[in-house]
C-alpha positions as CSV (number, residue, x, y, z in Angstrom):
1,X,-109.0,68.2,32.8
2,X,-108.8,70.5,35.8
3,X,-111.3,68.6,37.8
4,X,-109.8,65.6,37.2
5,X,-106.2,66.7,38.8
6,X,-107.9,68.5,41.3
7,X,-109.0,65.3,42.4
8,X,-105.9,63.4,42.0
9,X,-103.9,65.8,44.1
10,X,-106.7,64.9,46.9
11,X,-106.7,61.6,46.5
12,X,-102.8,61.8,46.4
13,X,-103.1,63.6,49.6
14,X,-105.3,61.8,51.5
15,X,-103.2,58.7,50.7
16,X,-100.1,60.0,51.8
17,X,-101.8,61.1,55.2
18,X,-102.9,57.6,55.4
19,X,-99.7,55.7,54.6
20,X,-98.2,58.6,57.8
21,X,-100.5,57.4,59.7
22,X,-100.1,53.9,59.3
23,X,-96.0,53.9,59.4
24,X,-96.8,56.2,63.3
25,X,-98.7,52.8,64.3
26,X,-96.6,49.8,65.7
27,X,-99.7,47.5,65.0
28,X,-100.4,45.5,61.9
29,X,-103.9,44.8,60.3
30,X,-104.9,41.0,60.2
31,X,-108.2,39.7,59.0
32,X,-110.4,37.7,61.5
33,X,-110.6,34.2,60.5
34,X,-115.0,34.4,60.5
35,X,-114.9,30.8,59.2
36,X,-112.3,28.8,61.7
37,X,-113.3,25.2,61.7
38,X,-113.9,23.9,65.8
39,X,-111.8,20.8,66.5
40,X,-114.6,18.7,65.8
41,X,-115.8,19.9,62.4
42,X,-111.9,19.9,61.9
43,X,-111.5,16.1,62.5
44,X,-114.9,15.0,60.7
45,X,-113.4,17.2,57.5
46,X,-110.1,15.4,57.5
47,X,-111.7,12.0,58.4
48,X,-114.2,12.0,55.2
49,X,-110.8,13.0,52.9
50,X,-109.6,10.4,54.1
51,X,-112.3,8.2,53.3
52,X,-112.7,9.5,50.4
53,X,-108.9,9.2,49.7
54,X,-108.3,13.0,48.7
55,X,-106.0,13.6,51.5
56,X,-102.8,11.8,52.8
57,X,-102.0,10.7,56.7
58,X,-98.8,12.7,56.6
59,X,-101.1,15.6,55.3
60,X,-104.2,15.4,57.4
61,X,-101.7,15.2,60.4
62,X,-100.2,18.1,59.4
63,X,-102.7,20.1,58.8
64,X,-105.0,19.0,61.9
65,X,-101.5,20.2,64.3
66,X,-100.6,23.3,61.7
67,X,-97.3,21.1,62.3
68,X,-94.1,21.5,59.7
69,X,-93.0,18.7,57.6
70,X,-90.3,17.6,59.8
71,X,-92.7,17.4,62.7
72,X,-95.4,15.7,61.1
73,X,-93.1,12.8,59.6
74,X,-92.0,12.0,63.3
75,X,-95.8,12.0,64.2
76,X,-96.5,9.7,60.6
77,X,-93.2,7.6,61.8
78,X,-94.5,7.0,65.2
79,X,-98.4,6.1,63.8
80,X,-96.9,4.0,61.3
81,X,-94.9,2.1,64.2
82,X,-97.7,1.6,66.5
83,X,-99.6,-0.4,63.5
């Protein structure tokens, strides 16, 4: 039972200098986005849901523009108008 708070107190330790460490850094960790879609592969995806019918207009343009939902119903409004 020793050993095993021995090694808690490390670990306790070594956390704490961590979490110092990290509140003395202005800089936040993100993680790289390895598998970000080009524009191209980005419209093929969106046009096959839609051909397939497992995505909306309103929600391929939103997600194709990373737009909000007040932004992409102007864009839907304005497709819908040039029909």
């Amino acid at each position: 039972m020793k050993k095993v708070s021995y090694y808690r107190d490390l670990f306790d330790e070594a956390f704490n200098k961590f979490i110092e460490l990290a509140k003395l850094k202005d800089t936040t960790y993100t993680r790289p986005d390895v598998f970000a879609k080009t524009d191209t592969e980005l419209v093929e995806e969106l046009k096959t849901a839609r051909e397939i019918k497992v995505i909306s207009l309103f929600n391929a343009i939103k997600k194709y523009n990373n737009f909000t939902d007040e932004e992409a119903q102007v864009e839907y409004d304005q497709i819908q108008s040039e029909d």
